[in-house]
PDB file of N, H, CA, C and O in Angstrom:
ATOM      1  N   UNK A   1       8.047  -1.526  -3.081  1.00  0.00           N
ATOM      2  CA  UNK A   1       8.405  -0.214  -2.548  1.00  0.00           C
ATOM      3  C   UNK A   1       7.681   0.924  -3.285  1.00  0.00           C
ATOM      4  O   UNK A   1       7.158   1.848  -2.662  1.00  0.00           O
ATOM      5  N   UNK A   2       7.657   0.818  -4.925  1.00  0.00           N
ATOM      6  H   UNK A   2       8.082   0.067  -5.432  1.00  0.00           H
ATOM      7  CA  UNK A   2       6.210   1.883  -5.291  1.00  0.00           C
ATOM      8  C   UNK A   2       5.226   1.782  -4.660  1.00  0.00           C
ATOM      9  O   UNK A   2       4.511   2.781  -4.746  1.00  0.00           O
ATOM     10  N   UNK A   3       4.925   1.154  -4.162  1.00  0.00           N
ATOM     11  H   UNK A   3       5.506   0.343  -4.092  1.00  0.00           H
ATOM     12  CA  UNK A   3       3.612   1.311  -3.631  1.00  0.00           C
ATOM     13  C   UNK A   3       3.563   2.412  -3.089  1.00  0.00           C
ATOM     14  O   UNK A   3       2.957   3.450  -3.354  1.00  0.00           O
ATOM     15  N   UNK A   4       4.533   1.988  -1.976  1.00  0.00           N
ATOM     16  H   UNK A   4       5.025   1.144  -1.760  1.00  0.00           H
ATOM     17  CA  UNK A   4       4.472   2.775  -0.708  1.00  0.00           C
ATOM     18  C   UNK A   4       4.669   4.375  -1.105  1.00  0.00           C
ATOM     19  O   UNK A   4       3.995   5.160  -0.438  1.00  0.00           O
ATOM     20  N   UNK A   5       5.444   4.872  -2.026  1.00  0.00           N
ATOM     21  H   UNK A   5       5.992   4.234  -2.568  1.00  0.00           H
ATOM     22  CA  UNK A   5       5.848   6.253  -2.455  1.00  0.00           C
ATOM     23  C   UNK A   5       4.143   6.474  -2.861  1.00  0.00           C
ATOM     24  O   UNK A   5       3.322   7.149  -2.240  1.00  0.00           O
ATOM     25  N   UNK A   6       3.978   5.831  -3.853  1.00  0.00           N
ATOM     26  H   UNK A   6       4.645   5.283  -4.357  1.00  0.00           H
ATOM     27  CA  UNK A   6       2.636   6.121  -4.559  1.00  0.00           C
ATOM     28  C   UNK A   6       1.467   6.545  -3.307  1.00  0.00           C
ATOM     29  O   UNK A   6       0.683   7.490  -3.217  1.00  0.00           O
ATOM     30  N   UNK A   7       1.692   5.644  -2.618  1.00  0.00           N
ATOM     31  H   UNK A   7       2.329   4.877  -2.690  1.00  0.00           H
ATOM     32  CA  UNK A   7       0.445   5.584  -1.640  1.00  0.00           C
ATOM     33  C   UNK A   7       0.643   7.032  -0.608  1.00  0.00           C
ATOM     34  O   UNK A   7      -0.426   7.407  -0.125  1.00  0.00           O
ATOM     35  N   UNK A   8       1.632   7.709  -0.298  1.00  0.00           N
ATOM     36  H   UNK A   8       2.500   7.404  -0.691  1.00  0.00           H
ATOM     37  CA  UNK A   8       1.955   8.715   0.089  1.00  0.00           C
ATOM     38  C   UNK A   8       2.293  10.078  -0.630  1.00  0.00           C
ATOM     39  O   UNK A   8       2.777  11.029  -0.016  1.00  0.00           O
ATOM     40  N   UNK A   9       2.024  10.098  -1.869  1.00  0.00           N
ATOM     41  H   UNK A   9       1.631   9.326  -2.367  1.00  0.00           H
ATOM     42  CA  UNK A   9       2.622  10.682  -2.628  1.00  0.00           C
ATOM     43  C   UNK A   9       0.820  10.991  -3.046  1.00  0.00           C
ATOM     44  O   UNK A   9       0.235  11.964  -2.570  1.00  0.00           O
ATOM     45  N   UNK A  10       0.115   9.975  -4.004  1.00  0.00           N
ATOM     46  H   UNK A  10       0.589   9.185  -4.391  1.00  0.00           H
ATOM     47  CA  UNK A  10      -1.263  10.496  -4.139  1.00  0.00           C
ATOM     48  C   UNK A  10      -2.225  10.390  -3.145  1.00  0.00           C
ATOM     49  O   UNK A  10      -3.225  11.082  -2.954  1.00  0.00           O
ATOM     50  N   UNK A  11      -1.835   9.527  -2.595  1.00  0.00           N
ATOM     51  H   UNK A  11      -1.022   8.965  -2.750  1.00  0.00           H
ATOM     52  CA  UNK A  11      -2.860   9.613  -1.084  1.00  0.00           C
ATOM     53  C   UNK A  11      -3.851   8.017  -1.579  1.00  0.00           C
ATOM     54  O   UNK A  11      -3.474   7.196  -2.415  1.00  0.00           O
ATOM     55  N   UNK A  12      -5.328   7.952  -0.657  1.00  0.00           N
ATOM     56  H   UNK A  12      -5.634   8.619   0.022  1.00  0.00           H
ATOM     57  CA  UNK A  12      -5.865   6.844  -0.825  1.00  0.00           C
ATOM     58  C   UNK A  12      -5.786   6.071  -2.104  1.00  0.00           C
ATOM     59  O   UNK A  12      -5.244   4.973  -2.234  1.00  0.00           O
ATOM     60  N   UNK A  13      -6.494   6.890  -3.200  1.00  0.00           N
ATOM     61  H   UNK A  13      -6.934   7.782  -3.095  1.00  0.00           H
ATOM     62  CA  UNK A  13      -6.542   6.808  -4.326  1.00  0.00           C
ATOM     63  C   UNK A  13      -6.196   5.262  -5.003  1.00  0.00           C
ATOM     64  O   UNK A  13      -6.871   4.282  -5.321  1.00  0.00           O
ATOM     65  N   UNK A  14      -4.555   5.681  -5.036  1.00  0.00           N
ATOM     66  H   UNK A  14      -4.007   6.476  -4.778  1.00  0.00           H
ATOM     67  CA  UNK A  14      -3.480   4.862  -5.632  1.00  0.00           C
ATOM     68  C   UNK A  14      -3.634   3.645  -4.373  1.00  0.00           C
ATOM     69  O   UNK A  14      -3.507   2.534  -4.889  1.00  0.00           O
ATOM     70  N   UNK A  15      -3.794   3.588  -3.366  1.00  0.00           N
ATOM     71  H   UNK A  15      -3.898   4.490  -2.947  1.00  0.00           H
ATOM     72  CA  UNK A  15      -4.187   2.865  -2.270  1.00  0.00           C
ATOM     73  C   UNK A  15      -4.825   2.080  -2.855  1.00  0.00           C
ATOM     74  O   UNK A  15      -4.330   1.177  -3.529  1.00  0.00           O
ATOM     75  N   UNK A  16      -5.820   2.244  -2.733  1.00  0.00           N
ATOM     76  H   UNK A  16      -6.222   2.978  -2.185  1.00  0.00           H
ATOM     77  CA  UNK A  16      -7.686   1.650  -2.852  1.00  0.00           C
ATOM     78  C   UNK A  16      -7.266   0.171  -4.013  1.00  0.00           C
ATOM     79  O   UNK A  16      -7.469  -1.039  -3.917  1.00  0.00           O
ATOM     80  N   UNK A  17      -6.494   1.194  -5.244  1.00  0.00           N
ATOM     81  H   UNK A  17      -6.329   2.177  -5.322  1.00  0.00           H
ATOM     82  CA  UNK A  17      -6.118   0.356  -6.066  1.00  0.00           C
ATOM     83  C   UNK A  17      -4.767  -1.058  -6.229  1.00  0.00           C
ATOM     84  O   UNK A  17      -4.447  -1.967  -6.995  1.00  0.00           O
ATOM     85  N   UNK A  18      -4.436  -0.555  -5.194  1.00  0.00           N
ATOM     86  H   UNK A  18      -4.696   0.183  -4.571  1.00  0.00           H
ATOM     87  CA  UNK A  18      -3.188  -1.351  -5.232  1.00  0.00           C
ATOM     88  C   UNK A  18      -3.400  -2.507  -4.232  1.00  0.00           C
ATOM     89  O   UNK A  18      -2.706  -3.524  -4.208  1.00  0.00           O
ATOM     90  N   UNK A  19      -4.525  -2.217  -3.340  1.00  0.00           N
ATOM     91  H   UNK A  19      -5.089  -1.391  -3.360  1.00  0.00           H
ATOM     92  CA  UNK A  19      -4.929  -3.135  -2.146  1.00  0.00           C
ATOM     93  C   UNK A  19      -5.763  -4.252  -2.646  1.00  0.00           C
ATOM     94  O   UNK A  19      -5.771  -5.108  -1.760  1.00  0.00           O
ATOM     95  N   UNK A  20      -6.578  -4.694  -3.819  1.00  0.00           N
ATOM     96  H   UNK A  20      -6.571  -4.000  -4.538  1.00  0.00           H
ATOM     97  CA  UNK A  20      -7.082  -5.518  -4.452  1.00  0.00           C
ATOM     98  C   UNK A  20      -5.806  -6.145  -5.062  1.00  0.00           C
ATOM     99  O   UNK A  20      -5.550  -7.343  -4.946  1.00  0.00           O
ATOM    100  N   UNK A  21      -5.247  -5.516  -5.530  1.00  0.00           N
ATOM    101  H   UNK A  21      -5.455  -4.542  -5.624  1.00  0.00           H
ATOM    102  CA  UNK A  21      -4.302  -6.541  -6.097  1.00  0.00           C
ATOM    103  C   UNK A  21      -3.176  -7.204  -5.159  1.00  0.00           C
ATOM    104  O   UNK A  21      -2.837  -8.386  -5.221  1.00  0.00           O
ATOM    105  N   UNK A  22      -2.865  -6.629  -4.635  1.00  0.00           N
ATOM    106  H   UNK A  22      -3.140  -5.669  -4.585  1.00  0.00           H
ATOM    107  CA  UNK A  22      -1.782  -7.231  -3.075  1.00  0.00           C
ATOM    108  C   UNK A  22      -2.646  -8.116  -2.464  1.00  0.00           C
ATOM    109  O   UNK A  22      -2.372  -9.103  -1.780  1.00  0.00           O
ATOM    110  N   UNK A  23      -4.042  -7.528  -2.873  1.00  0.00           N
ATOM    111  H   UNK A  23      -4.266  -6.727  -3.428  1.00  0.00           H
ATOM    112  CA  UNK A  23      -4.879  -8.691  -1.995  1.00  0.00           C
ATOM    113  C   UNK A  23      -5.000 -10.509  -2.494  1.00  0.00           C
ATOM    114  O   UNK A  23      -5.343 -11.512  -1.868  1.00  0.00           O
ATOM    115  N   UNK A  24      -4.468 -10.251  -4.095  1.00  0.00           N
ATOM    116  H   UNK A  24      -4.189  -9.437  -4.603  1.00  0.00           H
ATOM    117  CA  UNK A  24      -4.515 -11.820  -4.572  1.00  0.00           C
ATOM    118  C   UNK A  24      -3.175 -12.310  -4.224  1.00  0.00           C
ATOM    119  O   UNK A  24      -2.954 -13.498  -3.989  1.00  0.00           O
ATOM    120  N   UNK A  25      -2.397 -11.505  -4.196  1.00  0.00           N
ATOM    121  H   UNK A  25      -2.577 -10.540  -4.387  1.00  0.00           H
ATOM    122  CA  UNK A  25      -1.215 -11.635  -3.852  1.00  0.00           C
ATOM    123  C   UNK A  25      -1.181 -12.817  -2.128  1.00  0.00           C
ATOM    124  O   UNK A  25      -0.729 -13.893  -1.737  1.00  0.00           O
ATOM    125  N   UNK A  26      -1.997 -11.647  -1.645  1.00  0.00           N
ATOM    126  H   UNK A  26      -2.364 -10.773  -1.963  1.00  0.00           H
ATOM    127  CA  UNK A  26      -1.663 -12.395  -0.324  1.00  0.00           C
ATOM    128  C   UNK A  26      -2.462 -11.085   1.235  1.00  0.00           C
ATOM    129  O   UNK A  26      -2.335  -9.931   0.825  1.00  0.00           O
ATOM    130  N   UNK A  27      -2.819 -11.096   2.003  1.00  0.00           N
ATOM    131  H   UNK A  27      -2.921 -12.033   2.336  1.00  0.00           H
ATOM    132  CA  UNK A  27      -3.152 -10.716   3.097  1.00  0.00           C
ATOM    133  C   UNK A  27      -1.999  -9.798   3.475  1.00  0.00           C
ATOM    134  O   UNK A  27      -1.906  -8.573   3.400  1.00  0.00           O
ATOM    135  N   UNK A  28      -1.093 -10.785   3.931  1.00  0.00           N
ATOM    136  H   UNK A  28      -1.169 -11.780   3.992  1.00  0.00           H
ATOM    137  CA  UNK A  28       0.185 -10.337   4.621  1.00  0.00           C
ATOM    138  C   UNK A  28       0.838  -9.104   4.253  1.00  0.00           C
ATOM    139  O   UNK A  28       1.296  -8.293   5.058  1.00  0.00           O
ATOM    140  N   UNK A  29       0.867  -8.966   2.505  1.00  0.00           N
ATOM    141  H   UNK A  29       0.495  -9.625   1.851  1.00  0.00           H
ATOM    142  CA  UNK A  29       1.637  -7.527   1.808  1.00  0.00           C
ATOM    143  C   UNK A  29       0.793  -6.588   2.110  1.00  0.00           C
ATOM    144  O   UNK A  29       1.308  -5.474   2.019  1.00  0.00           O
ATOM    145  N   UNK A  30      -0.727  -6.585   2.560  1.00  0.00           N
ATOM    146  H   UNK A  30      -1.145  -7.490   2.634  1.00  0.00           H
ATOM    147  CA  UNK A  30      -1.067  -5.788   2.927  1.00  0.00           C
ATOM    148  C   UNK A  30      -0.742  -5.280   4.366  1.00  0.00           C
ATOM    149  O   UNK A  30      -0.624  -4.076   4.593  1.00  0.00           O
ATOM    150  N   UNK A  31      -0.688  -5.648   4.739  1.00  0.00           N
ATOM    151  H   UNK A  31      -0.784  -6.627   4.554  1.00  0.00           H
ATOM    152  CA  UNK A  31       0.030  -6.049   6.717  1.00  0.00           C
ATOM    153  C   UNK A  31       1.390  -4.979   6.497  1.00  0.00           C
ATOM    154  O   UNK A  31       1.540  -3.893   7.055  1.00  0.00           O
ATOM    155  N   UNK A  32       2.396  -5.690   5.428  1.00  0.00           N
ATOM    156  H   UNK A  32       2.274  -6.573   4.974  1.00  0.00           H
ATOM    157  CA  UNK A  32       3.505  -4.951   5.319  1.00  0.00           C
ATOM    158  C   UNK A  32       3.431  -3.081   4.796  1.00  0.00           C
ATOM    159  O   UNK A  32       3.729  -2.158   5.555  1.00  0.00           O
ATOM    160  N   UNK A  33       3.039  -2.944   3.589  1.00  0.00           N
ATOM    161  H   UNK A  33       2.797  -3.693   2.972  1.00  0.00           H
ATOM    162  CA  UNK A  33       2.099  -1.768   3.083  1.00  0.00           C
ATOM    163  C   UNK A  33       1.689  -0.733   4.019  1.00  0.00           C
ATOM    164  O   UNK A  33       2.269   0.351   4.076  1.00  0.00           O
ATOM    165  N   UNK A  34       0.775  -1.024   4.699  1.00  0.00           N
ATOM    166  H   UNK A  34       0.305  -1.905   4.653  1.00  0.00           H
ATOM    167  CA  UNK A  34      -0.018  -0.469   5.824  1.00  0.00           C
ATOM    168  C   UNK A  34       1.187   0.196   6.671  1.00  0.00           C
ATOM    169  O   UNK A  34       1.455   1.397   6.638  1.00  0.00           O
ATOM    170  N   UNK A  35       2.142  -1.163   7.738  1.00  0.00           N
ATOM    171  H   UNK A  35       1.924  -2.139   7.765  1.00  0.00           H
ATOM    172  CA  UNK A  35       3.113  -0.751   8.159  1.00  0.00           C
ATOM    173  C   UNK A  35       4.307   0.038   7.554  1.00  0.00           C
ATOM    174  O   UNK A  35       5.038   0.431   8.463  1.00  0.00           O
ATOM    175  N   UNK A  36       4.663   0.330   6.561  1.00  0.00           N
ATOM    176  H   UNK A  36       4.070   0.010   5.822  1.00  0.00           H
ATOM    177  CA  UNK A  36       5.896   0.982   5.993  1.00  0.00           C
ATOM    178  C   UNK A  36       5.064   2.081   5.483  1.00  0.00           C
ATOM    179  O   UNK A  36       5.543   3.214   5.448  1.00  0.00           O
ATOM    180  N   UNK A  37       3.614   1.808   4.999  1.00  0.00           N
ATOM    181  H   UNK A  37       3.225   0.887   5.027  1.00  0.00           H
ATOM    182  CA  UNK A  37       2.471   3.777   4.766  1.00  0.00           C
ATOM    183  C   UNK A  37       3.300   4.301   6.154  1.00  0.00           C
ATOM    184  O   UNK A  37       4.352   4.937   6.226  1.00  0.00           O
ATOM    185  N   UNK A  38       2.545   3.861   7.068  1.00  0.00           N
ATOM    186  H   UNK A  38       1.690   3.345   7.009  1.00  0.00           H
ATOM    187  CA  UNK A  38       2.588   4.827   8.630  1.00  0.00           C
ATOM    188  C   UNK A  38       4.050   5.225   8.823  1.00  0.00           C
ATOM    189  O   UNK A  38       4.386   6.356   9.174  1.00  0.00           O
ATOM    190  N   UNK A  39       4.949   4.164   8.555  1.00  0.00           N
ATOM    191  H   UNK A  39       4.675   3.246   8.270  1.00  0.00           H
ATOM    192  CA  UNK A  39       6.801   4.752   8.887  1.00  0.00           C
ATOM    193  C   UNK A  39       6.779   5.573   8.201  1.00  0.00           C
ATOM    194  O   UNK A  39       6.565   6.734   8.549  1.00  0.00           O
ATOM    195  N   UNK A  40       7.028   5.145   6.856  1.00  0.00           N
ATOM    196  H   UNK A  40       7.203   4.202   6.573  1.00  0.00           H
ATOM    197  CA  UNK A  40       7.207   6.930   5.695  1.00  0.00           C
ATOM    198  C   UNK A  40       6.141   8.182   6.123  1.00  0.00           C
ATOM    199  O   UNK A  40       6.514   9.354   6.098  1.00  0.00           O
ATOM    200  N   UNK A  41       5.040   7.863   6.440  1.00  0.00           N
ATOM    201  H   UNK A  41       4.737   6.910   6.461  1.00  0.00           H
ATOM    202  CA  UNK A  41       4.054   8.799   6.786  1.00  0.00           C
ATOM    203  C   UNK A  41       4.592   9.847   7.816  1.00  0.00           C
ATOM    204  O   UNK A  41       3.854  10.743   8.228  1.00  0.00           O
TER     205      UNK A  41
END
């Protein structure tokens, strides 16, 4: 759920960075991320 504040809060930035790492994580959290950016957005 930080993410998502972060990612709306500083904008791409904090994005850019958090998307490599969700990315070892897995594809999908990015899928989720993306979708809950645009709701809070």
């Amino acid at each position: 759920m930080p993410a998502v504040i972060k990612y709306n809060r500083f904008g791409y930035p904090i994005a850019v960075i958090l998307l490599p790492f969700i990315y070892k994580h897995g594809a999908i959290m990015i899928n989720k991320i993306e979708r809950f950016g645009f709701v809070f957005y």
